[in-house]
MARMAR-306428 format. One record per residue: residue number from 1; y, z, x of N, C-alpha, C in turn. Coordinates in Angstrom, 3 decimals. Layout:
! MARMAR-306428
ATOM/seq/n_y/n_z/n_x/ca_y/ca_z/ca_x/c_y/c_z/c_x
ATOM/NUM/Y/Z/X/Y/Z/X/Y/Z/X
...
//
This chain:
! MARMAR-306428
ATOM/seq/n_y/n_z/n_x/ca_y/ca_z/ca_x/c_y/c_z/c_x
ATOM/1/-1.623/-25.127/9.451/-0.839/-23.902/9.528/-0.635/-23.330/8.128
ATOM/2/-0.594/-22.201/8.138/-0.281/-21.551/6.874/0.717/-20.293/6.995
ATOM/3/1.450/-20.131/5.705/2.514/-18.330/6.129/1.410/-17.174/5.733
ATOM/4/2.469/-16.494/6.515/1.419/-15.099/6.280/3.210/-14.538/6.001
ATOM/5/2.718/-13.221/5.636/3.625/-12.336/5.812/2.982/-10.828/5.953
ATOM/6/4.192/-9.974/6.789/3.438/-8.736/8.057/4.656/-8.212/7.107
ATOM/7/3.844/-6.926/6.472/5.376/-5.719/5.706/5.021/-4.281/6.736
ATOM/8/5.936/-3.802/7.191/5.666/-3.071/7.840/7.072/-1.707/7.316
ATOM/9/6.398/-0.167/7.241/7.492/0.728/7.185/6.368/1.861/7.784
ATOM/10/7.851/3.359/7.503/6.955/4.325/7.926/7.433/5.570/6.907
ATOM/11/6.838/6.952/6.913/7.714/8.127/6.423/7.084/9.290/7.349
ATOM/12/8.091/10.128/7.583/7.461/11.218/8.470/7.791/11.920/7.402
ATOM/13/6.495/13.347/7.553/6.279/13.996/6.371/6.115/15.352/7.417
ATOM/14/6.233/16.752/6.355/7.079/17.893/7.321/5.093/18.795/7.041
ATOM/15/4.232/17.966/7.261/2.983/18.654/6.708/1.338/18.199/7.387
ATOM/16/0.632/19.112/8.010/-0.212/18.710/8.774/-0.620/17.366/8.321
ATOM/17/-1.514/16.709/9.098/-1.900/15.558/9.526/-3.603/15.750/7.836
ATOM/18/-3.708/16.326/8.217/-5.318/16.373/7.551/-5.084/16.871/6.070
ATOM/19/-3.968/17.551/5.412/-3.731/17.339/4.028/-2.469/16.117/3.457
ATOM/20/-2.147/15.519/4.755/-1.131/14.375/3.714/-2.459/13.735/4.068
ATOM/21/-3.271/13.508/5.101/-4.561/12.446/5.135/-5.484/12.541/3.459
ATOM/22/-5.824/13.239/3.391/-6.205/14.647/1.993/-5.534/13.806/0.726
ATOM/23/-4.557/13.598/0.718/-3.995/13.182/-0.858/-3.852/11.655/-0.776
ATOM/24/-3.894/10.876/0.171/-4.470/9.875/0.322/-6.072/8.985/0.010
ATOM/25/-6.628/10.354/0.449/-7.998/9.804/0.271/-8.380/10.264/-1.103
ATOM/26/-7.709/10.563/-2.043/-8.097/10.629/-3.267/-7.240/9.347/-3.862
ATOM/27/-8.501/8.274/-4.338/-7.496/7.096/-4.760/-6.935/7.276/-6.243
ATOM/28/-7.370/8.105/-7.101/-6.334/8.456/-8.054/-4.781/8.336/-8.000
ATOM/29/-4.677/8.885/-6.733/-3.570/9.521/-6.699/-2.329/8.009/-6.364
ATOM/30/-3.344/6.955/-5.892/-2.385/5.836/-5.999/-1.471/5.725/-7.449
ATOM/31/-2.164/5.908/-8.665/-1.165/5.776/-9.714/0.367/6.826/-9.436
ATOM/32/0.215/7.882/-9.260/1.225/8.601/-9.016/2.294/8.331/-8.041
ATOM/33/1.636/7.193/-6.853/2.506/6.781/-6.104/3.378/5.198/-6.296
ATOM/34/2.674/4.747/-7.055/2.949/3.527/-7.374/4.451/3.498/-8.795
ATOM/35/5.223/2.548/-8.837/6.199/2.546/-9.851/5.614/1.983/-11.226
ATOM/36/6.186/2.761/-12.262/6.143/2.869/-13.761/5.518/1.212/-14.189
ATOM/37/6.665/0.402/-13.059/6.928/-0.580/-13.640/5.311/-1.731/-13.611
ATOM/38/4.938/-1.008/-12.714/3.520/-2.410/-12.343/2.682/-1.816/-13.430
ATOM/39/2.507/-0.800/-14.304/1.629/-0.048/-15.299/0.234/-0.155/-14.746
ATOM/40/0.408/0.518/-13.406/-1.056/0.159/-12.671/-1.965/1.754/-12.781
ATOM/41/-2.995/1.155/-13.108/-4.553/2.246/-13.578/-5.922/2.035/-12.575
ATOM/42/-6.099/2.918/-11.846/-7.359/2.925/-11.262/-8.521/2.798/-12.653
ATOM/43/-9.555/1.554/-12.654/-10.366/1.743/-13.467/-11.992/1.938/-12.974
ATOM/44/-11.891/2.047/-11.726/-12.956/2.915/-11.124/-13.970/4.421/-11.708
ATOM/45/-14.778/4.556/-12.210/-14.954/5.384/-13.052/-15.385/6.657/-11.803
ATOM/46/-15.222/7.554/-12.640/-15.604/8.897/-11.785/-15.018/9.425/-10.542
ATOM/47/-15.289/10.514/-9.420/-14.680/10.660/-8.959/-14.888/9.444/-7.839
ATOM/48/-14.472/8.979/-7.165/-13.721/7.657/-6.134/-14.588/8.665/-4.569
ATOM/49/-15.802/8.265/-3.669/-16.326/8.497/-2.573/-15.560/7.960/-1.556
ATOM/50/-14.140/7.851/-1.063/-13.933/6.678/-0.164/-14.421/7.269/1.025
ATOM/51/-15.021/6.358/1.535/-15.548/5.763/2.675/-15.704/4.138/2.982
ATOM/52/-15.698/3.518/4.234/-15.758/2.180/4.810/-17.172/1.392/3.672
ATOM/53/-16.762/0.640/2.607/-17.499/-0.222/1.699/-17.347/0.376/0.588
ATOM/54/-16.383/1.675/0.040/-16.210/1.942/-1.055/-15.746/0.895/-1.481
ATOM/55/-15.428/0.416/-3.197/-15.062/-0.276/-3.466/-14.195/0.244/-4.846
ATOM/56/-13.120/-0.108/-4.943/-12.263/0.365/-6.238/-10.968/-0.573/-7.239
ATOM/57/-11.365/-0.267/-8.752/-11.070/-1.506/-9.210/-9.463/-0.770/-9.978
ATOM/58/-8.699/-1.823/-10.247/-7.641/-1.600/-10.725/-6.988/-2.777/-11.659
ATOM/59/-6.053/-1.948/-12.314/-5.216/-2.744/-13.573/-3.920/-2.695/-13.370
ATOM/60/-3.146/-3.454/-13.604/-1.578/-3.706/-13.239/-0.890/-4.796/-13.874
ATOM/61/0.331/-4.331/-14.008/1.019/-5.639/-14.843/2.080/-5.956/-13.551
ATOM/62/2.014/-7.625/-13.621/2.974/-7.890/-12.476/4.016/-8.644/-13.099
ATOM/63/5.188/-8.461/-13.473/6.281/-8.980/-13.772/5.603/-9.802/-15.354
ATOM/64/4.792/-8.494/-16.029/4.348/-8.583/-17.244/3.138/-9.566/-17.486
ATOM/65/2.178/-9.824/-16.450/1.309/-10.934/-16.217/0.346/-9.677/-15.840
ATOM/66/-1.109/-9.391/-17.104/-2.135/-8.522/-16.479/-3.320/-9.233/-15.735
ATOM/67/-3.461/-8.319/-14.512/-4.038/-8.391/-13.370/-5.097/-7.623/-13.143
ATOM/68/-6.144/-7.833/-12.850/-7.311/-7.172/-11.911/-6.776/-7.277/-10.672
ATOM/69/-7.714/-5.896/-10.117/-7.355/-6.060/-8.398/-8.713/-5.153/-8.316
ATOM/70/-9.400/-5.561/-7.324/-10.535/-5.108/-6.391/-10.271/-4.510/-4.529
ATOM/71/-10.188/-3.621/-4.761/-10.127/-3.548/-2.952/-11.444/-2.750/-2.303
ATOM/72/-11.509/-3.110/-1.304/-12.600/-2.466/-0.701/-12.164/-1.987/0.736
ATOM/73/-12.508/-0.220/1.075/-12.367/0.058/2.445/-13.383/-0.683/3.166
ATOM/74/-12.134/-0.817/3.915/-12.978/-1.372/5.239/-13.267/-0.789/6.772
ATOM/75/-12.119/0.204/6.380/-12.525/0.617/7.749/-11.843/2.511/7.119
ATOM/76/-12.295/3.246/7.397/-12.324/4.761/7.324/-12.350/5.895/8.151
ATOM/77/-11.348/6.118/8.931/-11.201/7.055/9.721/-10.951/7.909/9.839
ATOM/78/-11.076/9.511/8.903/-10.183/10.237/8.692/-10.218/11.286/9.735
ATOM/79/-9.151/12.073/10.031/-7.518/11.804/9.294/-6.788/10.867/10.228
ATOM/80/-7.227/9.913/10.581/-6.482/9.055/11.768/-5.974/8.016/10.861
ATOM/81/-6.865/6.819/10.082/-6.291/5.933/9.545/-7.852/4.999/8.736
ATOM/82/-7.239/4.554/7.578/-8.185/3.665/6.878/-7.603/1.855/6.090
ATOM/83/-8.054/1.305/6.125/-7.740/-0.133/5.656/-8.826/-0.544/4.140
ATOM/84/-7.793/-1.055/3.361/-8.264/-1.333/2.417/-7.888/-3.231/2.283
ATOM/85/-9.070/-4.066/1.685/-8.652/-4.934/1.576/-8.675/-5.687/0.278
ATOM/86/-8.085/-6.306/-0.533/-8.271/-7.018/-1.527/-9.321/-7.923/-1.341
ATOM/87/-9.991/-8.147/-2.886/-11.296/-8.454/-2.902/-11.141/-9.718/-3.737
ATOM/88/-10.482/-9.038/-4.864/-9.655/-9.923/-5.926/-8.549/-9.228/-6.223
ATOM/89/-7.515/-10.265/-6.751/-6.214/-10.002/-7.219/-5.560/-10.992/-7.107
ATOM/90/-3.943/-11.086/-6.632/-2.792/-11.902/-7.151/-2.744/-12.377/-5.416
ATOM/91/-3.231/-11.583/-4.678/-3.044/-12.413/-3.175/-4.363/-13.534/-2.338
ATOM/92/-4.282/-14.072/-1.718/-5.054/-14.690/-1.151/-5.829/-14.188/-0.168
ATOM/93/-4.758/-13.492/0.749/-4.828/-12.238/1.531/-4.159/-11.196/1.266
ATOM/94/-4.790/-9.700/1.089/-4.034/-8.087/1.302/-4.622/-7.563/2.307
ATOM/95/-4.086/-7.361/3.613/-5.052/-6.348/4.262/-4.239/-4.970/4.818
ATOM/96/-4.561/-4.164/4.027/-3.301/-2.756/4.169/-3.887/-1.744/4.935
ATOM/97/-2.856/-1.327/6.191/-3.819/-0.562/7.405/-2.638/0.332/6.998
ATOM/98/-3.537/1.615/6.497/-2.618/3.241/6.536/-3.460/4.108/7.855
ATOM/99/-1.969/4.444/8.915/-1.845/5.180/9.860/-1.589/6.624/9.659
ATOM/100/-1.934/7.635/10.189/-1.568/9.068/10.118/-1.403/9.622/11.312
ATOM/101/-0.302/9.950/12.031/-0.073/10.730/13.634/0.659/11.655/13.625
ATOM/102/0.104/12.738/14.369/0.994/14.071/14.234/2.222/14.011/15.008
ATOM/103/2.783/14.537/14.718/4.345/13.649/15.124/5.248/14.843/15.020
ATOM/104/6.024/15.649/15.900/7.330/16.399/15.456/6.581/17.425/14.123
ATOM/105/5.698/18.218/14.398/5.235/18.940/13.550/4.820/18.896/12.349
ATOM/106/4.847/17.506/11.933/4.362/17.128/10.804/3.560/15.679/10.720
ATOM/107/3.617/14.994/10.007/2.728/14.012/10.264/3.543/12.427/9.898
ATOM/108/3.444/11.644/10.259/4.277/10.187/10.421/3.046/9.221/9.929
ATOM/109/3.345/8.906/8.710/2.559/7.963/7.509/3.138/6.297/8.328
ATOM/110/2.202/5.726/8.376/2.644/4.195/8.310/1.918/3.497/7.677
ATOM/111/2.940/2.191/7.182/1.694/1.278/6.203/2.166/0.224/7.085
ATOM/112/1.065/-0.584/7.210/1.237/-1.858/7.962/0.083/-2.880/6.663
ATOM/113/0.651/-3.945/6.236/0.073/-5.407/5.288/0.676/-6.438/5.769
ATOM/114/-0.565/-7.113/5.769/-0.815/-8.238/5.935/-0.828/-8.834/4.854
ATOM/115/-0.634/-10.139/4.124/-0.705/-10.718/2.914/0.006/-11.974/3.139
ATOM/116/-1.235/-13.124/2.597/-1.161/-14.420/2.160/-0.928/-15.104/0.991
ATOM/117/0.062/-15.956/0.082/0.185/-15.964/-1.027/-0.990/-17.175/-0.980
ATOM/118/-1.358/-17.239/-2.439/-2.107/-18.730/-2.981/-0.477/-19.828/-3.429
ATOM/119/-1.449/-21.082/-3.546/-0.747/-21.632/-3.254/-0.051/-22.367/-2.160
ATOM/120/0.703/-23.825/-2.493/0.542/-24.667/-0.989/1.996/-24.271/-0.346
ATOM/121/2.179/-24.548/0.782/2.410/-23.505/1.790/3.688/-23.742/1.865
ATOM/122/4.224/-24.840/0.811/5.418/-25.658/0.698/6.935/-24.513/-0.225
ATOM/123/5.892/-24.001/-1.125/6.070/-23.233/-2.166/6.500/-21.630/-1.452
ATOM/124/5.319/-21.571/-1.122/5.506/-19.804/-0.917/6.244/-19.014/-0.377
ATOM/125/7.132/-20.080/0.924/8.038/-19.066/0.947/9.224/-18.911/0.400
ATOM/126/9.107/-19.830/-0.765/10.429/-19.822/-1.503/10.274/-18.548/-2.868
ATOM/127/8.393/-18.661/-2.963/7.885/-17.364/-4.223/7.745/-15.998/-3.197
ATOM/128/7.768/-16.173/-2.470/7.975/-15.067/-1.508/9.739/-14.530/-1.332
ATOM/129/9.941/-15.494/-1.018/11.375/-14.457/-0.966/12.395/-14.339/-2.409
ATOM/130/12.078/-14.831/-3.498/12.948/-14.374/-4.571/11.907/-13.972/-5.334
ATOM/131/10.349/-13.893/-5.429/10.165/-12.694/-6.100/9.178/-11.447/-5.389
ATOM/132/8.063/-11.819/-4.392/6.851/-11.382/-3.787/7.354/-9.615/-2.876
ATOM/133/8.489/-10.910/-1.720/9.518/-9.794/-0.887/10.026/-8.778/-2.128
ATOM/134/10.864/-8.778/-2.665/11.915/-8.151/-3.578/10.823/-7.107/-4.229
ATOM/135/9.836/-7.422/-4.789/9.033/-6.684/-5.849/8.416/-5.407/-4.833
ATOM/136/7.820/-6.373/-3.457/7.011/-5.068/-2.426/7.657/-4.193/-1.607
ATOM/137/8.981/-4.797/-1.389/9.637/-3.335/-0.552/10.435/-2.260/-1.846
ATOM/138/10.218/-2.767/-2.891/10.565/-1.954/-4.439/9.817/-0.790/-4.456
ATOM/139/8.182/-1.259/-4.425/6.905/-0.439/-4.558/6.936/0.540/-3.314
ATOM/140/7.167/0.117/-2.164/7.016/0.611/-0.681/8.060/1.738/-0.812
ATOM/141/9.569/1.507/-1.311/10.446/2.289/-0.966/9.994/3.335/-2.509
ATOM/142/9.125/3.169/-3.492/9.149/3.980/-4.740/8.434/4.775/-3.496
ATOM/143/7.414/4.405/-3.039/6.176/5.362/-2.925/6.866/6.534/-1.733
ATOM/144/8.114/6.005/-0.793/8.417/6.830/0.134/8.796/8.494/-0.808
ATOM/145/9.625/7.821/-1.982/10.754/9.029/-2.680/8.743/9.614/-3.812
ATOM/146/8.074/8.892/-3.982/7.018/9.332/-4.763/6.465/10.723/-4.719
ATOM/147/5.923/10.069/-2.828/5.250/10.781/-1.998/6.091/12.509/-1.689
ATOM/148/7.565/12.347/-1.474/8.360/13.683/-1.470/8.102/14.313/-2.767
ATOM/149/8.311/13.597/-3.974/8.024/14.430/-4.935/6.565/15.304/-5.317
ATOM/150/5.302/14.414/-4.791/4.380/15.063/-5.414/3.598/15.509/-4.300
ATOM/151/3.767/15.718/-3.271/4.037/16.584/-2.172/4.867/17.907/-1.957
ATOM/152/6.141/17.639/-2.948/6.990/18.966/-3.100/7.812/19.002/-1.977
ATOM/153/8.464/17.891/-1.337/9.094/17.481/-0.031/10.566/16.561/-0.129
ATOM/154/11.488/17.328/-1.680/12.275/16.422/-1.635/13.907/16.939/-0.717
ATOM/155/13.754/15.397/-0.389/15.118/15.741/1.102/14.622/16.307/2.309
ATOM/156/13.204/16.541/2.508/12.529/17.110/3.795/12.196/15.808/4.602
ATOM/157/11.858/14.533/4.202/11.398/13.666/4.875/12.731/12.722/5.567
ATOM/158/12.085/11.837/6.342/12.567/10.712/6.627/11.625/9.412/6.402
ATOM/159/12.424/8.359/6.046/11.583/7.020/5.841/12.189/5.836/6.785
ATOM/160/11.420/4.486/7.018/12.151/3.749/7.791/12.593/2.739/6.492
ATOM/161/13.383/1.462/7.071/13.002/0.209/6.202/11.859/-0.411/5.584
ATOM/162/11.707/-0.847/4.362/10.710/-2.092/4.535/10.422/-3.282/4.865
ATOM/163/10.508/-3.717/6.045/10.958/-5.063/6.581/8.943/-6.174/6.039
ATOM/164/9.711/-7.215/6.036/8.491/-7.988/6.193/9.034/-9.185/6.540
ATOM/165/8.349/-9.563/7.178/8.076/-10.628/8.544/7.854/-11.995/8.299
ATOM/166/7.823/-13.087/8.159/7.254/-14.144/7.960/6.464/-15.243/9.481
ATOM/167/5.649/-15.063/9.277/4.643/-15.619/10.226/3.843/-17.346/9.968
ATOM/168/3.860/-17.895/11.088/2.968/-19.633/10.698/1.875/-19.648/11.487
ATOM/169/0.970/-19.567/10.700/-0.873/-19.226/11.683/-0.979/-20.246/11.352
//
């Protein structure tokens, strides 16, 4: 058996389905959504093709420890929904499924991850809940207030919690 952990939130956004899909699929734009604090850089050169086997590389500091991260789409649906998965990085498992549904005249963002820490199984959920938990619903809840800003949507949205789950596969 091993833990997993399931993070799950949402934000409804007051703006068709196919331009919040639109600023998504430009992975640049992850730096803008992401907090100051991870000093994370797409180092993917040029403009970013996503589609299902794109692949895109990144830089980040995690609680001041620099990191590579590799993800690759895996699955590409637009404007419905696409999954990206870690290739390399700080998890064992990342598998991040972004949803898009038209919803109440605008469109209802969900992120649903999956993620396995390294490490024996004795450990993790103790590095999981005083630093792993704490750090990702940080990032999750930046990107809700991010996303209003560079969208031009502040106080128009709603967001849910960031809950995450702990699971024994």
């Amino acid at each position: 058996m091993s833990d997993a952990y399931e993070l799950a939130t949402w934000q409804w956004l007051p703006r068709p389905r196919p331009g919040v899909f639109a600023f998504f699929a430009d992975a640049r734009n992850l730096e803008r959504i992401t907090p100051a604090f991870l000093n994370f850089h797409v180092l993917s050169a040029g403009p970013i093709e996503m589609r299902a086997g794109a692949r895109i590389d990144y830089r980040l500091r995690l609680r001041g420890v620099p990191l590579l991260w590799r993800s690759d789409i895996t699955v590409w649906e637009p404007p419905h929904h696409f999954v990206d998965e870690q290739r390399r990085g700080p998890y064992r498992q990342w598998t991040h499924t972004h949803t898009f549904e038209d919803e109440a005249g605008g469109t209802m963002v969900r992120d649903h991850v999956l993620y396995r820490l390294p490490g024996p199984d004795l450990v993790t959920p103790v590095v999981n809940a005083v630093l792993v938990a704490p750090d990702t619903r940080r990032i999750f809840a930046f990107r809700h207030t991010a996303l209003e800003e560079c969208l031009g949507l502040a106080g128009q949205t709603r967001s849910g919690p960031v809950t995450i789950v702990r699971h024994r596969l």
